[in-house]
C-alpha positions in Angstrom: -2.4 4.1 11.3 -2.2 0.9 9.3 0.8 -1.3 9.3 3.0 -0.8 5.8 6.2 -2.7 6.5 7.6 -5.2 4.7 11.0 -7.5 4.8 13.2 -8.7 2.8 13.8 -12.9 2.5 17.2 -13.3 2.3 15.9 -16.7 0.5 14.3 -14.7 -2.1 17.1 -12.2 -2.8 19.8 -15.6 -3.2 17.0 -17.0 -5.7 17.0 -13.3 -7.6 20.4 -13.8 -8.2 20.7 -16.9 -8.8 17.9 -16.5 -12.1 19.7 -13.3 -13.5 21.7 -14.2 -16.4 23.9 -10.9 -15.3 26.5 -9.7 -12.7 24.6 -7.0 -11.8 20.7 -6.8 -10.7 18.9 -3.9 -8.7 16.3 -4.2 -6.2 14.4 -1.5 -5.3 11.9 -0.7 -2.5 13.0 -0.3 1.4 12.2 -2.9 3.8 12.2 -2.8 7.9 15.0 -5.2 8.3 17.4 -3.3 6.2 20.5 -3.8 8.3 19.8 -7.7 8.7 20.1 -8.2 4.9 22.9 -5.4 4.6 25.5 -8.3 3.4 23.5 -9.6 0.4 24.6 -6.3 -1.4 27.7 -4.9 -3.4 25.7 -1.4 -3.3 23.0 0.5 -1.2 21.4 3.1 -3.1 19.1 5.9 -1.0 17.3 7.8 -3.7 15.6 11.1 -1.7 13.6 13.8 -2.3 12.9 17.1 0.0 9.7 17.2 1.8 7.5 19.4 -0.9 8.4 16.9 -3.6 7.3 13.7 -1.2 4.2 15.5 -0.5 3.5 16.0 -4.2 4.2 12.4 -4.6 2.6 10.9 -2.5 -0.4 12.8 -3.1 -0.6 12.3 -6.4 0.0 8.7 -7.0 -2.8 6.5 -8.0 -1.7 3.1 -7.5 -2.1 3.2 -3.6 -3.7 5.6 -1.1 -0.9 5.5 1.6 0.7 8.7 2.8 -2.3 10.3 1.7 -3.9 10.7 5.2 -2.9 13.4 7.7 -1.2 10.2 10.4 0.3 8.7 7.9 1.7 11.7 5.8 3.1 12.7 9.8 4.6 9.2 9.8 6.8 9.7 6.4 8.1 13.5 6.6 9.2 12.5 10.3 11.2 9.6 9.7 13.2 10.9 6.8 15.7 12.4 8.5 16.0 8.8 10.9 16.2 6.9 7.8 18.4 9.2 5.8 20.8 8.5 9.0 20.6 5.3 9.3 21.5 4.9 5.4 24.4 7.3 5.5 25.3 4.5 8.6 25.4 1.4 6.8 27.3 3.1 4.0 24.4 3.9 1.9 25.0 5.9 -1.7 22.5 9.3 -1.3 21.6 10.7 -4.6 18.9 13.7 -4.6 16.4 12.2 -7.2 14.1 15.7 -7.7 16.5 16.1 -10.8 16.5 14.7 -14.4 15.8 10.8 -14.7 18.5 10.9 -16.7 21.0 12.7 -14.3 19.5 10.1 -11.3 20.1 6.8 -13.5 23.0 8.4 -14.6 24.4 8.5 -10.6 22.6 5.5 -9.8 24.5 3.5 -12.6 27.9 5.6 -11.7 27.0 4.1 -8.0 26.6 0.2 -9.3 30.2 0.6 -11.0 29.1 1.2 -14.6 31.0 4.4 -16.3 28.7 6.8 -17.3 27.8 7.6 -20.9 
């Protein structure tokens, strides 16, 4: 299986911040060295989704092929539950994103501190 792992420069998240005009920014994406990089965040957000709704995800995206092969499909669904943990862990927000967008940003925003409409 090829190698899809990528982490996060602290020097590059101080640099994010220090360009935004605002208080607040989001980054999104999950890196390996999550718990290095912990302390550059107010807020840790673990959007999820059950397996079938991965699955149907991953196989239908068209931007990139991986999770589309058998090993690396195997890879994904049998991490989840490690990752899940180790969120939960570092104090990690969960919100189940298989509903509305406008029910997840709603709870993603609630999460940042920002009242809800």
């Amino acid at each position: 299986m090829q190698d899809h792992r990528w982490e996060l420069l602290r020097s590059r998240v101080d640099e994010i911040k220090a360009a935004s005009p605002h208080d607040l920014v989001f980054l999104c994406g999950s890196v390996q060295n999550n718990p290095e990089e912990w302390d550059l965040f107010d807020v840790a957000i673990c959007l999820t989704v059950d397996d079938e709704m991965l699955k149907e995800r991953l196989g239908s995206r068209t931007n990139n092929a991986f999770g589309k092969a058998p090993a690396e499909l195997a890879a994904i669904l049998s991490s989840r539950d490690l990752d899940l943990d180790r969120y939960r862990a570092l104090g990690a927000v969960i919100i189940e994103s298989t509903r509305s967008i406008t029910e997840v940003a709603d709870q993603v925003l609630a999460a940042a501190g920002i009242p809800q409409r």
